[in-house]
Residue, then its C-alpha position, 0 to 999 in steps of 0.5 A: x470314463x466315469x463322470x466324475x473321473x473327467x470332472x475331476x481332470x478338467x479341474x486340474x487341467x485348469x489348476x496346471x494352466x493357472x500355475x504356468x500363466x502366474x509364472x510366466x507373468x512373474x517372469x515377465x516382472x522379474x524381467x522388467x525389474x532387471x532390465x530385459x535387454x538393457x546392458x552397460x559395460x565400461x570401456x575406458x581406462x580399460x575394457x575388464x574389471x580392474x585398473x591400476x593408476x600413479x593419477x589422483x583422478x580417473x576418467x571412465x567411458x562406455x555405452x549403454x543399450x536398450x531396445x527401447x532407449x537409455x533414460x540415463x547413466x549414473x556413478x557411484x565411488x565406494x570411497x566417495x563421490x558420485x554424479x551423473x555421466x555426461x551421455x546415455x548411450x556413449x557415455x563418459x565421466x572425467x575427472x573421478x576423484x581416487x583416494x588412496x587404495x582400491x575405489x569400486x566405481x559402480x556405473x549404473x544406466x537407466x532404461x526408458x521403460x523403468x529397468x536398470x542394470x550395472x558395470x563397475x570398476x575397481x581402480x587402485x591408486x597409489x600416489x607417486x613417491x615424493x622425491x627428497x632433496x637435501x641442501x647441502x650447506x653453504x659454506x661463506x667464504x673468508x671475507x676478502x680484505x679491503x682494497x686499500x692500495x692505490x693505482x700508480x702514476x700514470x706515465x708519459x702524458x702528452x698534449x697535441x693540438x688538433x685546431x684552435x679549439x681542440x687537443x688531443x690527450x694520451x698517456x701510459x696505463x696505471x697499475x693496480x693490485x685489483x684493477x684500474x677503473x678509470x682515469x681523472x682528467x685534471x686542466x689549468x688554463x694561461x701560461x705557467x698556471x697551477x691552479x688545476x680542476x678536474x675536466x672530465x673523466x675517462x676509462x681508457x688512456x686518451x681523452x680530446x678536450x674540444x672547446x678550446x679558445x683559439x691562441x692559448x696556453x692549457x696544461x693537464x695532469x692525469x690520476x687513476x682510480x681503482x674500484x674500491x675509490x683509491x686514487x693514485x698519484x699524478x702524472x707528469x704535466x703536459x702543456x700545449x698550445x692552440x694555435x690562432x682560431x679561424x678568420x672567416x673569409x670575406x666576399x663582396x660584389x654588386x651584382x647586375x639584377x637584369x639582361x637582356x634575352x639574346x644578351x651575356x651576362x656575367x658577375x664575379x665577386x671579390x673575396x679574400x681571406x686573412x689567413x691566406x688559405x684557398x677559397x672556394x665558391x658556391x652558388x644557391x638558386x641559379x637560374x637555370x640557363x647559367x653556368x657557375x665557376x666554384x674556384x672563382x665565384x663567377x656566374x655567367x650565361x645568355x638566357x634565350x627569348x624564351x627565358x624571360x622571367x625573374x629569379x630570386x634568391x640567388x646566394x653566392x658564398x665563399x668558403x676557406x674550408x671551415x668559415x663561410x661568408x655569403x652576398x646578400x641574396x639577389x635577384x636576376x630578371x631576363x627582360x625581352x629585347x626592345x621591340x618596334x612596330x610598322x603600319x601597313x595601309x592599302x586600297x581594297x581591291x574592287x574587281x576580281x582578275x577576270x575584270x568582273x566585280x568583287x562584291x563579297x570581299x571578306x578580309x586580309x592576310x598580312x604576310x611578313x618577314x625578315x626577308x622579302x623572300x620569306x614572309x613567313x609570319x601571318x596575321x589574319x584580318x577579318x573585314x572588308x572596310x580594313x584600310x590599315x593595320x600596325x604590326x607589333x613587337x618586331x625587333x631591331x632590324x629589316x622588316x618586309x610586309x605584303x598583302x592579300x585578300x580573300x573572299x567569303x569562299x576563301x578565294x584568295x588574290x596574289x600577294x600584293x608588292x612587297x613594302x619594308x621598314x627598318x626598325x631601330 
């Protein structure tokens, strides 16, 4: 081949190799400029490109991807409004804002490497239909005339003694052309009185005047009202009597305050009433070893030894079933029994039974009783110089008393014989 023909060839190899290299770079500058890889769709309200809503306002999510990772994501509404989703790669936007119509919503992300790319969203909004409501007009009725008719009379009052401070009322109902609200209850007090007031009032037809003094003469008289304040006529009067107020019962006694323990004790008041009605008796702060009679007041028993000791605030009342009376409180002592004592004296034993001497005696037992064939109470003496003890607290009657002694070994001897005293 010619030298110039190959010459001319490589020049236009290097030409077509120019050309390829710019395209490929412009190529890959275009790519950058529309993102390479980056996608974004919208997935939510709907996965498509148009969505129809009755809500002014609209949420919106989807994703976005990019090898290389999604700087942000932006929003645009056509009809106004825009901001920054909340995400990159799942992404959301609450609460968009819709006017009236079709709104075009562009979403738009951003690659980390510069690129972007969009999805958008056409949302038509029509507002609900507002529902309407016609108020029918109202129609007053005819004012109603103005009661002016009073009740009638109440009928067939009557008065009944209850006590001496209570009685009891009753009568017919009143009539009315609209309705009886209540009743006035009208009193006078002493026999043949005129002079009424009203008492008390009432809804129902009974009333119970309490209160009363005791032997006395009241009358009453009864009206009705209605609710427009008309006041009927009065009823007939009715009179009635209280019978004689209550006397307390009277009590009385001096009570024993102390016993003896082992002893009987027994105290019964006197009581009576004016009224000649049936009295019963009750007891406060009893001591607890006695017995008590309510129809007669009595209070009795026999504290043992082991009762010694005072009780205060006993209280006897008697009751004829609406007065009370009470004694005075008082107090109640159980004593223990008069006591005596006895000396018992003895020779210290200086040899044992072998006939050897006794030399380390250590002390004594004294053994007594009631009977010589009993000597079951002990006292214990320490000491070898004892001669003598005195016996204390025994009670009224026979005594018996024996001895024995004891080494330091605890060896113990017989009982010596037997000596007695009577205790008085």
């Amino acid at each position: 081949m010619p030298v110039g023909i190959a010459a001319w060839l490589r020049v236009l190899v290097s030409f077509f190799l120019i050309i390829l290299l710019l395209a490929s770079a412009g190529e890959a500058s275009a790519g950058n400029r529309r993102g390479g890889r980056l996608n974004i769709s919208i997935t939510s309200p709907v996965n498509g490109s148009s969505f129809s809503t009755s809500s002014g306002t609209v949420a919106l999510a989807g994703e976005a991807r990019d090898p290389l990772g999604v700087r942000r994501v932006t929003w645009q509404n056509d009809r106004g409004g825009g901001g920054e989703a909340t995400g990159t790669e799942i992404w959301s936007i609450p609460g968009i804002q819709l006017a009236s119509g079709v709104n075009t919503i562009v979403v738009t992300a951003y690659s980390s490497r510069g690129g972007s790319r969009q999805d958008e969203l056409a949302v038509t909004y029509t507002p609900a239909p507002t529902s309407t409501t016609t108020t029918p007009p109202v129609i007053e009725p005819d004012p109603t005339p103005p009661d002016t008719t009073a009740p009638t009379a109440p009928s067939g009052l009557g008065a009944t003694v209850s006590s001496s401070s209570q009685i009891n009322l009753s009568w017919g109902a009143a009539s009315d052309s609209v309705g009886v609200t209540g009743y006035r209850i009208e009193r006078c007090q002493g026999a043949g009185c005129a002079s009424f007031a009203q008492i008390a009032t009432a809804s129902g037809t009974a009333y119970t005047n309490t209160g009363l003094s005791g032997s006395t003469s009241y009358s009453y008289r009864v009206r009705a009202t209605d609710a427009a304040g008309n006041l009927g006529g009065y009823s007939a009067s009715a009179t009635a009597v209280t019978s004689a107020a209550n006397r307390a019962p009277v009590i009385s006694g001096s009570p024993a305050t102390q016993v003896v323990a082992g002893s009987g004790y027994s105290f019964t008041p006197t009581a009576s009433d004016l009224d000649d009605q049936t009295l019963t008796f009750s007891v406060d702060g009893a001591p607890t070893w006695s017995t008590f009679n309510p129809g007669t007041g009595e209070l009795s028993g026999t504290p043992g030894a082991g009762q010694v000791g005072l009780t205060e605030g006993i209280v006897i009342t008697v009751s004829d079933g609406t007065a009370y009376a009470s004694l005075p409180a008082f107090s109640l002592a159980v004593v223990q029994a008069a006591t005596g004592s006895a000396t018992v004296s003895w020779l210290p034993p200086t040899e044992r039974t072998d006939g050897s001497a006794l030399t380390n005696l250590d002390g004594y037992h004294i053994k007594y009783g009631t009977s010589p064939t009993a000597l079951n109470q002990t006292i214990t003496l320490n000491g070898a110089g004892l001669t003598s003890y005195t016996v204390e607290g025994l009670t009224p009657g026979n005594w018996y008393f024996g001895l024995i002694a004891f080494d330091t070994a605890d060896v113990q001897s017989a009982t010596s014989n037997i000596g007695s005293k009577t205790i008085l």
